[in-house]
N, C-alpha and C positions, 0 to 999 in steps of 0.2 A: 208649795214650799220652795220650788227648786226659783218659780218668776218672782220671790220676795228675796231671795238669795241676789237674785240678780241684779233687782231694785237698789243693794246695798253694795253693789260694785264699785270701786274706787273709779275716780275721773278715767277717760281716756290715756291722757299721760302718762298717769300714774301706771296705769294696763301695759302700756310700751314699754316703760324705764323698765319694768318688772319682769313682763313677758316676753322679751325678745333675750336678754342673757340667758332667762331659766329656759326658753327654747334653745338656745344654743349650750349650754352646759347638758340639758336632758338629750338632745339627740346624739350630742358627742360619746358622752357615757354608753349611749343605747347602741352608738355603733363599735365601741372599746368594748364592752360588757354585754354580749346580743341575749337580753332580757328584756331590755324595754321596746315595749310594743313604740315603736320611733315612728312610725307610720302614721297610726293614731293623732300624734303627738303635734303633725304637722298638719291633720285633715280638723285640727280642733282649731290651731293657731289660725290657718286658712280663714276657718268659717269665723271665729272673733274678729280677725282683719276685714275681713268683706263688708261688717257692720261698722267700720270706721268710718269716722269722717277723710280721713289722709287717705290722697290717691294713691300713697307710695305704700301704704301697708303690707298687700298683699305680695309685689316686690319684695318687701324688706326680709316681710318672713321667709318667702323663697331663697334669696339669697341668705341669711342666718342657715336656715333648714340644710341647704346645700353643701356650703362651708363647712357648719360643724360634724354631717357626713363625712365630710372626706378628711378631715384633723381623726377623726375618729378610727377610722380604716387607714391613715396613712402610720397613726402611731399602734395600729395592733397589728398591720404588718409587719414594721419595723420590730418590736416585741417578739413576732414569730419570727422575721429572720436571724434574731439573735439566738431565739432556741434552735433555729434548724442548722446552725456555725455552732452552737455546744454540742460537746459529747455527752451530756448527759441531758440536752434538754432544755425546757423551761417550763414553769406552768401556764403560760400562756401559749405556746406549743401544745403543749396536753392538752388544756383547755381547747382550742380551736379542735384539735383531733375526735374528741368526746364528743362535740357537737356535728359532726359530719360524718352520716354512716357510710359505710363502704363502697355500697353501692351506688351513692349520691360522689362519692369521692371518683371514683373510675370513672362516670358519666362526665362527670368536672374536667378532668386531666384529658378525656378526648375529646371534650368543643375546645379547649385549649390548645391540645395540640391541632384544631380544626382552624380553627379561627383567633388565636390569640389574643391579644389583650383586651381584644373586643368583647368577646366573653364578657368581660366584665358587667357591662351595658344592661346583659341581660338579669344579671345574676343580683342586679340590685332589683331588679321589677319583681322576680318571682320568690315570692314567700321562703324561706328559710334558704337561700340558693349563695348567696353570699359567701358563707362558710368556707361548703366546698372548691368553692374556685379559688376562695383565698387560701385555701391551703393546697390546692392543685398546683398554685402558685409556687407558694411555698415551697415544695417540695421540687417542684421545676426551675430551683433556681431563679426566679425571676430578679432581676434588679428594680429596687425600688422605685428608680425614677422613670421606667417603665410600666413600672405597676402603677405609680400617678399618674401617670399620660391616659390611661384607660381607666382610671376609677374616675377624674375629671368627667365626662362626660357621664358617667354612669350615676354619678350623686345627684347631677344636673335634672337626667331625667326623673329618678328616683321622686326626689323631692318638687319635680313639676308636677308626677303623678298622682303624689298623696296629695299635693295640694290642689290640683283639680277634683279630685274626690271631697275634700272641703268645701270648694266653692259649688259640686251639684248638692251637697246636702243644706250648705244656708240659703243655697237660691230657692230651695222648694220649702223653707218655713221661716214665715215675720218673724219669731224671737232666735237670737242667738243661741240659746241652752237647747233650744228645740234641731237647729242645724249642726252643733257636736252632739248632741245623743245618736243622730243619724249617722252623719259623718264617723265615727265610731264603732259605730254598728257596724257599717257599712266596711271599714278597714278590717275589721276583726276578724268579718265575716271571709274575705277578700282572704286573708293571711291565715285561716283555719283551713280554709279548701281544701288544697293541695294537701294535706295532713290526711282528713276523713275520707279524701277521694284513695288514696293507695290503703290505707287502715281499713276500707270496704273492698276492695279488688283485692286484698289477702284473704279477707273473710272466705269470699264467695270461689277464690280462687283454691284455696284445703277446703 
């Protein structure tokens, strides 16, 4: 079912004109609104790009991929430093705060006070880590165009990483649907870890 699905994929072009905005609107989103599995998203694009004909594909999606990380993170920063200059707030304040426990919050604010903006770097690589730093930030007063300076390179890698992850799952099967089901798998898997690994070290730990 899924290689007669594939059979009736529009031309090439048609794949680009389509696929590269909705890659850049869904990662933006995914990094404005942190629901979408964004990783995924680039380790799928990757392994469709790899079966193109254009040398530039996998470039372009890199670059899209990167980009719309960082519009993403630079307008939900912005969002929270307006809730952390109100008195009363914002929902996008609340929102980032709900998503970052406490403990993940205080780990956050001392590699920050550790190592500054560099932080950043790391906190796009490691599964749900983002959050907290960005509102370590937050709360540390950072200026914006400090907080760019260090999220630049951190989207960079971000999105070199999901995208290698892409290109080892088309390398290892001839049809494309067969290297996003992997690639997929494989992000999912990557970005659950850390989740089930502290969720078992409680268990065992009471």
């Amino acid at each position: 079912m899924i290689q007669e699905v594939v059979r009736q994929l529009p031309p090439e072009s048609t794949q680009q004109a389509v696929g590269y905005p909705s890659l850049f609107l869904l990662v933006a989103l995914g990094a404005l609104v942190p629901v979408v599995p964004t990783g995924a998203l680039v380790s799928s694009a990757a392994v469709v790009a790899l079966h193109q004909s254009s040398p530039f594909s996998l470039l372009i999606v890199f670059g899209v991929a990167s980009a719309a990380a960082f519009l993403g993170d630079i307008c939900l920063y912005w969002l929270g430093q307006r809730g952390v200059r109100s008195r009363n707030g914002s929902k996008w304040l609340r929102t980032i705060r709900d998503r970052a426990a406490p403990e993940r919050l205080a780990q956050a604010q001392q590699k920050l006070d550790e190592h500054g903006a560099m932080v950043l770097v790391l906190s796009r690589l490691v599964p749900a880590g983002r959050i907290p730093v960005m509102l370590a930030c937050l709360l540390g007063r950072m200026p914006l165009r400090r907080f760019a300076r260090g999220d630049v390179p951190a989207c960079l890698a971000w999105a070199a990483t999901y995208q290698l992850i892409g290109i080892l799952g088309g390398s290892l099967f001839p049809e494309p649907w067969q290297g996003v089901v992997a690639a997929v798998a494989l992000t999912l898997l990557i970005s659950g870890a850390p989740a089930m690994w502290r969720r078992t070290r409680a268990r065992f730990s009471h």
